[in-house]
Residue frames as qw, qx, qy, qz and C-alpha x, y, z in Angstrom:
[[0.375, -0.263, -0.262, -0.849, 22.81, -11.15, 10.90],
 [0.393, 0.021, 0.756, -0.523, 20.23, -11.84, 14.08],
 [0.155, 0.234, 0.938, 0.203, 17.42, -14.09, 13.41],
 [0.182, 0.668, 0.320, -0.646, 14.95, -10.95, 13.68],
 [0.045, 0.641, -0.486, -0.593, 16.93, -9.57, 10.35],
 [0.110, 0.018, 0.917, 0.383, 17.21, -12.97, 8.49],
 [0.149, 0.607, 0.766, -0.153, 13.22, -13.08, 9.25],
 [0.151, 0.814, 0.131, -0.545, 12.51, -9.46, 8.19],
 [0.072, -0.461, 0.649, 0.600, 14.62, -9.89, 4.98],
 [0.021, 0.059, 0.982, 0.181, 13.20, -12.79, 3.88],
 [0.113, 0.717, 0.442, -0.528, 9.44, -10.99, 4.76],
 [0.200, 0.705, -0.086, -0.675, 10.40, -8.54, 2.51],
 [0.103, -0.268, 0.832, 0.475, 11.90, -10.61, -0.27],
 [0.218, 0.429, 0.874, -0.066, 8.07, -12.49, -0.31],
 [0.159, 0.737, 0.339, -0.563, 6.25, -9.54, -0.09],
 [0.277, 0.691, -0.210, -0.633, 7.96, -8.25, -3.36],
 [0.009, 0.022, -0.913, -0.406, 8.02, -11.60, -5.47],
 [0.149, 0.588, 0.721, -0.333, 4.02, -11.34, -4.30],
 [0.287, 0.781, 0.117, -0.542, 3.69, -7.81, -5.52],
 [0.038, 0.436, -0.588, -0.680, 5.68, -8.42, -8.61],
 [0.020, 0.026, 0.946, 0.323, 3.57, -11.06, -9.58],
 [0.083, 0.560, 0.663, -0.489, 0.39, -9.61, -8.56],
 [0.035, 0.647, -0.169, -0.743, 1.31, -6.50, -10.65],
 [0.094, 0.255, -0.681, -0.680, 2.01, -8.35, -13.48],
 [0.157, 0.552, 0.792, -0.210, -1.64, -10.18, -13.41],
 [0.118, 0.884, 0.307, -0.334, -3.26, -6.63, -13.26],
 [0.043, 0.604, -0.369, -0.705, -1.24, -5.11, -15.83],
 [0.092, 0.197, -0.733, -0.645, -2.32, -7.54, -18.22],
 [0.743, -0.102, 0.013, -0.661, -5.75, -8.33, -17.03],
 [0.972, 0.012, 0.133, -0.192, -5.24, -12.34, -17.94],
 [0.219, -0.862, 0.455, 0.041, -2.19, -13.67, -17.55],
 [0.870, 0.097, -0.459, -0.150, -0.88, -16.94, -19.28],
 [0.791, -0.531, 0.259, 0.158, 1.33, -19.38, -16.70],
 [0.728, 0.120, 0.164, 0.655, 4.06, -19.67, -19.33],
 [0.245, 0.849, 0.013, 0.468, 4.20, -15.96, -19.44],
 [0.620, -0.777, 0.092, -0.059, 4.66, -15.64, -15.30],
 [0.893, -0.283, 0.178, 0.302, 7.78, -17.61, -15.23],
 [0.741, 0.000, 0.132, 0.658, 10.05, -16.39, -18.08],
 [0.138, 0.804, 0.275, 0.509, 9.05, -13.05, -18.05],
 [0.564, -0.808, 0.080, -0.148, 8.78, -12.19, -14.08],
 [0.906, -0.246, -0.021, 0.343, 11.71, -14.31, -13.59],
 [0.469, 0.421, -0.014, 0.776, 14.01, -10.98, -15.01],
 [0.293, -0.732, -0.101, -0.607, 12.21, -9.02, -12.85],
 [0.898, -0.317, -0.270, -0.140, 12.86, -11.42, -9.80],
 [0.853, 0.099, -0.110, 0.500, 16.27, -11.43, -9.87],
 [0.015, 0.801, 0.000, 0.599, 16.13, -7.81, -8.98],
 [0.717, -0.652, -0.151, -0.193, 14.94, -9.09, -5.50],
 [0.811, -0.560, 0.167, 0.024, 18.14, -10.79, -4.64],
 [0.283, 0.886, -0.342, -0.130, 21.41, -9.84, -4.66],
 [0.557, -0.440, 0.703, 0.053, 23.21, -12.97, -3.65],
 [0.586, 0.424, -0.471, -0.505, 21.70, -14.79, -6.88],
 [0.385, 0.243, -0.773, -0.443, 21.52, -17.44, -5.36],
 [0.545, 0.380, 0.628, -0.405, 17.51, -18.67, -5.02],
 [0.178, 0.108, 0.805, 0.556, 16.10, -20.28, -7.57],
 [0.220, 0.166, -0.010, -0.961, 13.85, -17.78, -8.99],
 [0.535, -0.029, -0.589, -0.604, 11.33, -19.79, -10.95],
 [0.359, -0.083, -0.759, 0.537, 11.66, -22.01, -7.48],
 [0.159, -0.246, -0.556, 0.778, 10.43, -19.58, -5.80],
 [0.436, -0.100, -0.301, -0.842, 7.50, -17.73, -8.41],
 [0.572, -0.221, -0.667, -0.422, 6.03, -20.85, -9.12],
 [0.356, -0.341, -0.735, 0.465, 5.69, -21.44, -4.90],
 [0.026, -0.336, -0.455, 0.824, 4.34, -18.09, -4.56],
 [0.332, 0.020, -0.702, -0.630, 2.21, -18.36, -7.44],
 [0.354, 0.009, -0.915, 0.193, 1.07, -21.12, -5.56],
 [0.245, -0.137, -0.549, 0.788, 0.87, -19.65, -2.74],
 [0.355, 0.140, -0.062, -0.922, -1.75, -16.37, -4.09],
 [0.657, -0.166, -0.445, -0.586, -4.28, -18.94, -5.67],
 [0.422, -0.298, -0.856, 0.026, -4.39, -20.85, -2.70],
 [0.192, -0.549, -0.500, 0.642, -5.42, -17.76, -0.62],
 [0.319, 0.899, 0.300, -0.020, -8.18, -16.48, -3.44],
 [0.072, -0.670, 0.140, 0.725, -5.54, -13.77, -4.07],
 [0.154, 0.395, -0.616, -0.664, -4.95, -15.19, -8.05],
 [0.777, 0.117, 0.427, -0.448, -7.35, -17.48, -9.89],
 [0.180, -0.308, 0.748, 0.560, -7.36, -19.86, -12.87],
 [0.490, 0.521, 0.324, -0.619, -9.32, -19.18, -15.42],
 [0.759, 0.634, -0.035, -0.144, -9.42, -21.19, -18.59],
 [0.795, 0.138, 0.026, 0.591, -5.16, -22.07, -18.15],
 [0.333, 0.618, -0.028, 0.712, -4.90, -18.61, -17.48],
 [0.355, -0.475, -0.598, 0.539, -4.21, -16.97, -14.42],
 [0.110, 0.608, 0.443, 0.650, -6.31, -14.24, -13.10],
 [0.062, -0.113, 0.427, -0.895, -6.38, -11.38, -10.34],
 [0.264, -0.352, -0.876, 0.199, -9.24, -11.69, -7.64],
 [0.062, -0.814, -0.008, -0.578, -10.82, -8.99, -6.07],
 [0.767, -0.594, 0.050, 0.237, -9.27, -10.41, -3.30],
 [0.787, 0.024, 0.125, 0.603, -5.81, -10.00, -5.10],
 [0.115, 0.703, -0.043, 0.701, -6.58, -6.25, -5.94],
 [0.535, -0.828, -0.022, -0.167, -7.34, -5.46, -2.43],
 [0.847, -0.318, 0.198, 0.377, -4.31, -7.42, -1.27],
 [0.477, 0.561, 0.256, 0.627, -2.39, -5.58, -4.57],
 [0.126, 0.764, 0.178, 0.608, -3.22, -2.33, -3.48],
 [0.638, -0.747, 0.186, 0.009, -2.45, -2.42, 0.62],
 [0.788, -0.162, 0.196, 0.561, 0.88, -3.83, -0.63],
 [0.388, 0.412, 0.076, 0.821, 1.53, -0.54, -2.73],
 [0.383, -0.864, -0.005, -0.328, -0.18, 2.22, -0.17],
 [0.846, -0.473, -0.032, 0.244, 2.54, 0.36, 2.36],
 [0.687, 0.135, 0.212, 0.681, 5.47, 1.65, -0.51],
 [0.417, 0.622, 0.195, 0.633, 4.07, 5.26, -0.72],
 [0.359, -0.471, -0.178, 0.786, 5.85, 7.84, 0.67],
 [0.043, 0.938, 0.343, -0.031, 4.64, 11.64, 0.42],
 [0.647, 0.274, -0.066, 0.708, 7.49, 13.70, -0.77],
 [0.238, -0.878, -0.146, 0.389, 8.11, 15.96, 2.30],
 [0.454, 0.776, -0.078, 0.430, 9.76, 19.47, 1.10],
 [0.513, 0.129, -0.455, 0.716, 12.79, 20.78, 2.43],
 [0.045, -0.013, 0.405, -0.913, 10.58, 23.24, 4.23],
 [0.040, -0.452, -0.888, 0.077, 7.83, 23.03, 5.82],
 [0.055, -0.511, -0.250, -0.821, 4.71, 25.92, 4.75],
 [0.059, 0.012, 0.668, -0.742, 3.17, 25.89, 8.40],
 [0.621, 0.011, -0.197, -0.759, 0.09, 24.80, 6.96],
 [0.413, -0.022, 0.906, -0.087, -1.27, 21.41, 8.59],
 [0.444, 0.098, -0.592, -0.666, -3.64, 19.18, 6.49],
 [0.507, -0.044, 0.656, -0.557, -6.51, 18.24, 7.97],
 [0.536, -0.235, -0.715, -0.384, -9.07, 15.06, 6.57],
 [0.427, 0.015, 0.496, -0.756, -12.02, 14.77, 8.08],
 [0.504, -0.215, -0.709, -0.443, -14.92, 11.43, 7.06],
 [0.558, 0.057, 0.211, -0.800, -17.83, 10.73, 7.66],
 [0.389, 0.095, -0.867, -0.295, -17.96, 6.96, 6.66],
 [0.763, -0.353, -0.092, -0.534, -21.57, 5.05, 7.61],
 [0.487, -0.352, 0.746, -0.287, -21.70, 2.42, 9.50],
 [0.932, 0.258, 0.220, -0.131, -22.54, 0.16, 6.99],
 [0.619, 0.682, -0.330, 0.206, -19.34, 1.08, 5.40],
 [0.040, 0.958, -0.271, 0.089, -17.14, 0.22, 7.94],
 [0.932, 0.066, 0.219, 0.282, -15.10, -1.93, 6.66],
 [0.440, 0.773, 0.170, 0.424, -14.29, 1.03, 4.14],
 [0.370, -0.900, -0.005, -0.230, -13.96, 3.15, 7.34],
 [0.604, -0.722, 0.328, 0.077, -11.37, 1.02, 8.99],
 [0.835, 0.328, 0.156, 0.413, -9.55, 0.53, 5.54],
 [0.146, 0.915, -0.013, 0.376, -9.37, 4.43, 5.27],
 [0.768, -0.610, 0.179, 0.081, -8.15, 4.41, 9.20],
 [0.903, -0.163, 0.325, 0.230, -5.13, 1.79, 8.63],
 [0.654, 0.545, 0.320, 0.415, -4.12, 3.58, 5.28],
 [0.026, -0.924, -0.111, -0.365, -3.66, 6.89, 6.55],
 [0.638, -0.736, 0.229, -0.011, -1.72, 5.63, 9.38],
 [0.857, -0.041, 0.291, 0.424, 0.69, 3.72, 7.62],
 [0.452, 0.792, 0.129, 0.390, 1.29, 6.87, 5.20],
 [0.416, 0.006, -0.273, 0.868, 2.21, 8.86, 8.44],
 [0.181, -0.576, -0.347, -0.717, -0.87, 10.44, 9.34],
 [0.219, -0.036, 0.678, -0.701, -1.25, 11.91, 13.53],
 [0.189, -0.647, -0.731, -0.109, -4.79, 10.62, 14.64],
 [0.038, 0.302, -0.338, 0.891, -6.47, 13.58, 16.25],
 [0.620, 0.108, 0.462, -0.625, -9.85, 12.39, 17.05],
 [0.608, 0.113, 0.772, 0.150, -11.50, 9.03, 15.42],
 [0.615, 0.623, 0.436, 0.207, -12.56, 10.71, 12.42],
 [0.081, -0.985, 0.134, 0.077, -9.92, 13.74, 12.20],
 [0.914, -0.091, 0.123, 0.376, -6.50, 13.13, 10.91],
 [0.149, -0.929, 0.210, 0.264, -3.55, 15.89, 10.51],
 [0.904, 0.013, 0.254, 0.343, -0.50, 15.97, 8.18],
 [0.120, -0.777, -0.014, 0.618, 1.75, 19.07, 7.54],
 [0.012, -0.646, 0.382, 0.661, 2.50, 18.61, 4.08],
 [0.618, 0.348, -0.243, -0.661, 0.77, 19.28, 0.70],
 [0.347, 0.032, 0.898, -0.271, -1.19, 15.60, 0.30],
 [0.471, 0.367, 0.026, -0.801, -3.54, 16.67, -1.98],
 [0.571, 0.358, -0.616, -0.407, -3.12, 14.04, -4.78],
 [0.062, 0.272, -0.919, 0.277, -2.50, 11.45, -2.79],
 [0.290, 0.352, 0.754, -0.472, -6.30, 11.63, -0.88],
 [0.583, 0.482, 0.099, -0.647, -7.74, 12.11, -4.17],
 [0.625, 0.263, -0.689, -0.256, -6.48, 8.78, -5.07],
 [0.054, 0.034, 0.862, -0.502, -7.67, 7.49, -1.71],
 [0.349, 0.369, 0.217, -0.834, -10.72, 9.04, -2.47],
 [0.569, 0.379, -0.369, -0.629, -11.18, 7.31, -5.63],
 [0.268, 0.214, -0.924, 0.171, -9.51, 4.18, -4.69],
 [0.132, 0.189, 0.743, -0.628, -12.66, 3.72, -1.57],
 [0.185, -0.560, -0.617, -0.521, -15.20, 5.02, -3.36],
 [0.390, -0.701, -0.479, 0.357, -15.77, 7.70, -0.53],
 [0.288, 0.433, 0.193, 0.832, -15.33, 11.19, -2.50],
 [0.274, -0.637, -0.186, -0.696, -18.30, 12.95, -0.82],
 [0.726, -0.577, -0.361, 0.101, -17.15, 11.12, 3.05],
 [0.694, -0.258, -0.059, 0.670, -14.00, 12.55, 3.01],
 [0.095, 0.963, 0.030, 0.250, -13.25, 16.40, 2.83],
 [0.594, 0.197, -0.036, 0.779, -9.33, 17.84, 2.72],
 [0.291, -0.952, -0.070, 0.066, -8.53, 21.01, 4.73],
 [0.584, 0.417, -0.197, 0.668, -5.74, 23.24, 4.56],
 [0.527, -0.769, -0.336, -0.134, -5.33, 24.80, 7.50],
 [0.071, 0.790, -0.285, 0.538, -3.08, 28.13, 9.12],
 [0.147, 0.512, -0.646, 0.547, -2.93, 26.94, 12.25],
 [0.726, -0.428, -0.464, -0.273, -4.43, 24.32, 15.43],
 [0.140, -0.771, 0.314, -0.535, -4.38, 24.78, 18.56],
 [0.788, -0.452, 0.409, -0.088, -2.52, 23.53, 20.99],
 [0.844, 0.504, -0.181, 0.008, -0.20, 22.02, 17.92],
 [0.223, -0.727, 0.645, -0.070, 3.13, 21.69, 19.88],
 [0.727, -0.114, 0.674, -0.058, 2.72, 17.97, 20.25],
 [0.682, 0.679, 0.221, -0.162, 1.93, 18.01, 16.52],
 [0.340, 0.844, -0.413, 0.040, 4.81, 19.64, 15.63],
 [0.468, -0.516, 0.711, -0.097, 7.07, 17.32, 18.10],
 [0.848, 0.381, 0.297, -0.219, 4.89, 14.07, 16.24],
 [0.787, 0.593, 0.118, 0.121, 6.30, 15.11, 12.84],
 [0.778, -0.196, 0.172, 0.572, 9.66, 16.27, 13.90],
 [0.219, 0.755, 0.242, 0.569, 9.02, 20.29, 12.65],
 [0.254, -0.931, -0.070, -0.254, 10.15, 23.30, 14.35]]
């Protein structure tokens, strides 16, 4: 395995002892430290099939790890999500969801379209980043295109931002010029 692979593995391996432990925070609001360890640690072992990292080894370092970069806090002996740690929480699941394309496509594109202020745009260039990673074409800086039904999804974007009344869903027969579009998403 190249050193590209070992590094990308080992990326990923973080990323989900992070989210597992992040999750479990926010699923119980407050979180004791003796719970983290012998609980997560079943969960952990999921991560890695060789079996052998020490798992508790490795929580209690990435544990670590989250409350020294605000993500987790301690709060009374207990540990507690941040609003850094949700933010961080929630860009690590948007990264995992995938839109369940159908076997056929309806020739209908989906269009979003915001309007986020400029005071918001932080919000603006969260939306942005979030959309792309999903698999959304850019068409124009506030215009984004996606051929298939999305609906839920941006109405848990929508809720998730706090930008219901910036953002506005289109269903849409047909755009022009849409070759490239169609090339993009690998239709036709």
């Amino acid at each position: 395995m190249g050193t590209q692979e070992k590094l990308s593995k080992q990326r990923t391996r973080r990323i989900n002892i992070q989210k597992a432990i992040l999750q479990s925070v926010a699923a119980v609001g407050l979180l004791s430290i003796a719970m983290v360890a012998p609980n997560a640690m079943q969960i952990l072992k999921l991560f890695d099939k060789n079996k052998k990292r020490n798992f508790t080894q490795a929580a209690n370092t990435s544990r670590r790890r989250l409350v020294e970069n605000g993500l987790l806090k301690y709060e009374n002996g207990l540990l507690k999500l941040t609003d850094k740690g949700e933010v961080k929480l929630k860009q690590i699941e948007w990264r995992d969801y995938k839109v369940l394309q159908p076997k056929r496509w309806d020739k209908k594109w989906r269009v979003l379209t915001f309007d986020i202020p400029e005071k918001k745009r932080f919000t603006r260039d969260k939306v942005r980043l979030t959309l792309s990673a999903i698999g959304f074409k850019r068409l124009q800086d506030s215009v984004w295109v996606y051929p298939y039904d999305c609906e839920d999804l941006i109405t848990l974007l929508k809720a998730d931002f706090k930008i219901g009344k910036d953002l506005l869903y289109l269903i849409v027969d047909s755009i022009e010029n849409d070759v490239e579009l169609k090339k993009w998403f690998g239709l036709d």
